[in-house]
C-alpha positions in Angstrom: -0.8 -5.4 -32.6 -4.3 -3.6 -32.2 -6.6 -1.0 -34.3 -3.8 2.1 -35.6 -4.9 5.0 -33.0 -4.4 8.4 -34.3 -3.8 11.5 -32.4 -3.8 15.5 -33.6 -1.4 16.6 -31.5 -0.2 20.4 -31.4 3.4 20.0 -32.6 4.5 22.8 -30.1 4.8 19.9 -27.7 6.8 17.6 -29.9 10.2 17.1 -30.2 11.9 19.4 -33.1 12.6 15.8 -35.2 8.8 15.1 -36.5 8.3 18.5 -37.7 11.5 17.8 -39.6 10.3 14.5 -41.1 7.6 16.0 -42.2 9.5 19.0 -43.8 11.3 16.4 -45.6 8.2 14.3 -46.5 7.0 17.4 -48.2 10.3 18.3 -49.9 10.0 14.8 -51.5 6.2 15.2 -52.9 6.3 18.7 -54.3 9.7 17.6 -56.1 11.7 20.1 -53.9 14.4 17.6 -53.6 15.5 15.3 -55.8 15.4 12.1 -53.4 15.5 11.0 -49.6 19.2 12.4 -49.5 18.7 15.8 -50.8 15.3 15.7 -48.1 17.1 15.0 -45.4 20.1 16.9 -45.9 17.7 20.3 -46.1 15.6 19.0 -43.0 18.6 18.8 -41.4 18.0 15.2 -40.1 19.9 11.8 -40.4 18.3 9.2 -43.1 17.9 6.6 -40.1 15.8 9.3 -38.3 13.6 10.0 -41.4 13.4 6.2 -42.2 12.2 5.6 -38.4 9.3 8.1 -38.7 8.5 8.4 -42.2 5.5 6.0 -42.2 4.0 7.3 -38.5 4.1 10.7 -38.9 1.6 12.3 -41.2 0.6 16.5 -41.6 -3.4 16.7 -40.8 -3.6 16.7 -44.9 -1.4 13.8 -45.7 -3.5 10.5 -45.9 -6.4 12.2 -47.0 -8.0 9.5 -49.4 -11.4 9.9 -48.6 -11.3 11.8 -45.9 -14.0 13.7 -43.9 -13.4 16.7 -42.2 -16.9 18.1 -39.9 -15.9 22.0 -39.1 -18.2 24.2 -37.0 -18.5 27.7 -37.7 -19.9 31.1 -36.1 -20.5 33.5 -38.6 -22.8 36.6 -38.1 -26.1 36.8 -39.9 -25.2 39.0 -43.0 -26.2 38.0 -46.5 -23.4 35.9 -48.4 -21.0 34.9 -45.8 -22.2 31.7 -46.1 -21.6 31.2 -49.8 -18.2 33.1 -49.3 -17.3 30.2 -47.0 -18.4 27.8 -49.5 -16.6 29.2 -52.1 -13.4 29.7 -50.7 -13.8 25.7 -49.6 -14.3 25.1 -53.4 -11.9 27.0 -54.4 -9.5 24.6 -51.7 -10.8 21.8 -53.9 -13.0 20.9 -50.6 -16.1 18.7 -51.2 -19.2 19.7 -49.1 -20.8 17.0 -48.1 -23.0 18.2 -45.1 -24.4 21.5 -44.4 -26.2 21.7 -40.9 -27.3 25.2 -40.2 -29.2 26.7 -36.5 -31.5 29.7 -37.0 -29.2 32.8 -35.7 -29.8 33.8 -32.7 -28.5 37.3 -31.2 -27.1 38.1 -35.2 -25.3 34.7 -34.9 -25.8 31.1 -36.6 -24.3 28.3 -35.6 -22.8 26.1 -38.4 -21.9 22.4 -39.2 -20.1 21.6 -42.3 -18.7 18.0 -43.0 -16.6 18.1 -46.1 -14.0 15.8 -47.9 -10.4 16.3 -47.6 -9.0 13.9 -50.8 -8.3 16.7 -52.9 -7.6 19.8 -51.1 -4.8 21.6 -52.3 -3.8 23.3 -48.8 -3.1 21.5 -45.0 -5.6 21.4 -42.6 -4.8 23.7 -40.0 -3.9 26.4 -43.3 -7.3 25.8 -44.7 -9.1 26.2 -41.1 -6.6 29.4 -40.1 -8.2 30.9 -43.7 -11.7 30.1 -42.9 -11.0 32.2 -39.4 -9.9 34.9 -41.4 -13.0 35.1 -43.6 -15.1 38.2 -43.3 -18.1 37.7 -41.0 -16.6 34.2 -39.1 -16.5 34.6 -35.7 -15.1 31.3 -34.7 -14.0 28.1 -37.1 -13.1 25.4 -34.8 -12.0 21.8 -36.2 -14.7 18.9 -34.8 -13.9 15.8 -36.2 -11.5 14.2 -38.8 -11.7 11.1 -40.0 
């Protein structure tokens, strides 16, 4: 068997079962449920289904060991939105890493921030829906995860 290939995949298209796994997987780490039993029972999914996928399905935020993250962001030229981004990626337990910034142009900069992922305390797609949400961002889009 070859290199592991991993795929983000918008679960939308997925069957109902690997959202479910992963509801499970999470029941299990936050001590939600007392074992793989209790899991599966609230997921709503048989013990051979969670067995099957258990160790092939992973939320963007699971497996995170040392994991980089590279984000870019459009935020409007206005004193401290920048270091609002950065502190609200702090305050995820985020890690910056790189910061790559453009000069704005027409009241809007371009920006590039590669950060690690090993300790954040919140999924990816939650952590990159908040940045969108941020006062002043005009676009947050996910570039790379490694």
């Amino acid at each position: 068997m070859g290199k592991k290939k991993f795929l983000i995949i918008d679960t939308e298209i997925l069957p109902d079962v690997y959202e479910k796994v992963l509801f499970a997987k999470e029941l299990i780490r936050l001590g939600k449920a007392k074992g793989v039993t209790e899991a599966v029972e609230m997921a709503e999914i048989s013990r051979s289904t969670f067995y099957k996928y258990k160790d092939f399905i992973f939320s963007t935020s699971e497996h995170a060991a040392g994991q980089k993250v590279t984000i870019s962001l459009l935020l409007n030229h206005t004193p401290g939105i920048l270091s609002n981004i950065l502190n609200h990626l702090a305050s995820c337990k985020a890690n910056i890493l790189t910061i790559h910034q453009d000069i704005p142009i027409n009241n809007a900069a371009n920006i590039s921030l590669t950060f690690d992922i090993s300790s954040v305390i919140i999924g990816m797609d939650e952590l990159l829906n908040s940045l969108k949400d941020q006062s002043g961002v005009l676009r947050a889009e996910l570039i790379a995860m490694e």
